[in-house]
C-alpha positions in Angstrom: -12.1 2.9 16.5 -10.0 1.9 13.4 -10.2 4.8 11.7 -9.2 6.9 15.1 -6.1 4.6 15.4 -5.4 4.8 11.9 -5.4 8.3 11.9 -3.5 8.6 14.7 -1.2 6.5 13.0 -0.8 8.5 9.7 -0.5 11.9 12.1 2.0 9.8 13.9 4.2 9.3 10.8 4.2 12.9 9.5 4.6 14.5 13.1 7.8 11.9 14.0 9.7 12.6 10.7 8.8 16.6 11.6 10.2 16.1 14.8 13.1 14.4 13.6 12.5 10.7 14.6 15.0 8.0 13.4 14.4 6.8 9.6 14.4 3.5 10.5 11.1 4.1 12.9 10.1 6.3 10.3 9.9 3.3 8.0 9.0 0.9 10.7 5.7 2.4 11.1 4.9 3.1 7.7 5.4 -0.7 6.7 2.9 -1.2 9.8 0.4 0.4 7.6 1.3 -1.5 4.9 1.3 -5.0 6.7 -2.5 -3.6 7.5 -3.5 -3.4 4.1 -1.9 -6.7 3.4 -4.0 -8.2 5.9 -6.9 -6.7 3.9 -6.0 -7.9 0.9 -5.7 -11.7 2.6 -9.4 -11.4 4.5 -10.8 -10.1 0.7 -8.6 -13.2 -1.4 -10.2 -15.9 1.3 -14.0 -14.4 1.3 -13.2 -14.1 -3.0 -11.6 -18.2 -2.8 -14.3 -19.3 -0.5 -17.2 -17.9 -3.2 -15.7 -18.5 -6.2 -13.0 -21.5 -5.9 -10.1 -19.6 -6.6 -8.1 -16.4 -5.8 -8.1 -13.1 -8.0 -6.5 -10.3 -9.1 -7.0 -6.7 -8.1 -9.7 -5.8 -10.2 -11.9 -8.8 -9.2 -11.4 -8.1 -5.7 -13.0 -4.3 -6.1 -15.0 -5.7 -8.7 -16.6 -8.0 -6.2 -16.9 -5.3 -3.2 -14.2 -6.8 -1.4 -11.8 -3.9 -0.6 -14.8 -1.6 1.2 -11.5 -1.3 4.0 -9.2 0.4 1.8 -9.9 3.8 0.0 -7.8 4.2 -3.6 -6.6 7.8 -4.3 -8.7 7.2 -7.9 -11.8 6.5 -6.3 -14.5 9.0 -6.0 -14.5 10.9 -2.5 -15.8 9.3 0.1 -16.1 12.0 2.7 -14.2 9.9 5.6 -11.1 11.8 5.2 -7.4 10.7 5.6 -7.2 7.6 7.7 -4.4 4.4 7.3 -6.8 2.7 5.0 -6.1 5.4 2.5 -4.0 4.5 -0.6 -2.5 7.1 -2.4 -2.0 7.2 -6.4 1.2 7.1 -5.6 1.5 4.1 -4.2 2.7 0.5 -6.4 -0.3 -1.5 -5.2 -0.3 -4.9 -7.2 -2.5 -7.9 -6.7 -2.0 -10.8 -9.4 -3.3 -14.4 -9.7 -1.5 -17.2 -10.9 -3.7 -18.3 -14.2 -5.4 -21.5 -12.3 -6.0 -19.3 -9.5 -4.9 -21.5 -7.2 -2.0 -18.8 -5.9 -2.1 -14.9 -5.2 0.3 -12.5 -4.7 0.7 -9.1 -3.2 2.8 -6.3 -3.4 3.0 -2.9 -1.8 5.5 -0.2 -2.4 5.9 3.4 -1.4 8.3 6.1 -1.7 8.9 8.2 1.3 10.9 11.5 1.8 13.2 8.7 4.3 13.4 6.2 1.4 11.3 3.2 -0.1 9.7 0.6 1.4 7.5 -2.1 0.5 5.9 -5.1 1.4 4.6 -8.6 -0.2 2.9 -11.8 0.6 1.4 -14.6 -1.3 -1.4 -17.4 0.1 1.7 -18.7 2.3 3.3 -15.7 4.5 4.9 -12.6 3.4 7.7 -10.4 4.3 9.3 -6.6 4.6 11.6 -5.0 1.8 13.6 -1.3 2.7 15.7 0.7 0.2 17.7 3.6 0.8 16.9 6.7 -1.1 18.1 6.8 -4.5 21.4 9.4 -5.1 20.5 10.0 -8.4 17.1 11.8 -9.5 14.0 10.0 -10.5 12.9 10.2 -14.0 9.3 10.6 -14.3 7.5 10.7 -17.1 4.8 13.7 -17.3 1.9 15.0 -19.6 4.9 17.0 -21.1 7.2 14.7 -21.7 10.2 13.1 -18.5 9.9 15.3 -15.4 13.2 15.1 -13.0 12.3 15.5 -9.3 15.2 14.5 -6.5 14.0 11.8 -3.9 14.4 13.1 -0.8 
């Protein structure tokens, strides 16, 4: 059932900025999806705090089998197709502990044809961050040296 509503979700996204919906809902609903995998991230740091006596960085988290709900562009195929759990390369996906590992924190960016948004949380809460697309182009650097692309 999570994968059909996540699905639906991503189709939901694509088919609303096709159909013109406002940006803002456009980004609304895409920081939905990233609130989701925030929530994953929080149920992996409290199995990985309860087991081991402190919180952990990205690595340990998929090092430890912890992230099963969310599917990384780098990984091998898994054969369940597109879904909301799916994170592209893309994506700025960052998961640190503090060096006690007493404190964690998360955060999630993505650029969209609409703009950026992102998301972040630590043990405590966590909150929303929008940007509007930049007017300049984005420097990228490439296997070939700085590739310029427009945003947007």
């Amino acid at each position: 059932m999570k994968r059909l509503t996540g699905a639906l979700l991503i189709l939901g996204i694509f088919a609303s900025t096709a159909l013109g919906q406002s940006v803002e809902q456009v980004m609304k609903d895409r920081r939905m999806v990233l609130f989701g995998w925030i929530s994953a991230i929080r149920s992996a740091e409290s199995k990985y705090k309860n087991e081991h006596d402190i919180y952990a960085d990205l690595n340990a988290l998929r090092d430890a089998h912890l992230l099963g709900a969310l599917v990384f562009e780098s990984d091998k195929p898994t054969g369940t197709g597109p879904a909301a759990n799916f994170v592209p390369k893309a994506t700025h996906f960052e998961v640190t502990a503090s060096s006690d590992g007493k404190h964690f924190s998360v955060e999630i960016r993505e650029r969209l044809d609409v703009g950026t948004v992102g998301v972040f949380a630590d043990e405590t809460g966590g909150g929303s961050m929008q940007c509007s697309p930049p007017q300049v182009p984005f420097i990228e650097d490439g296997p070939e040296g700085p590739l310029i692309s427009l945003a947007g």
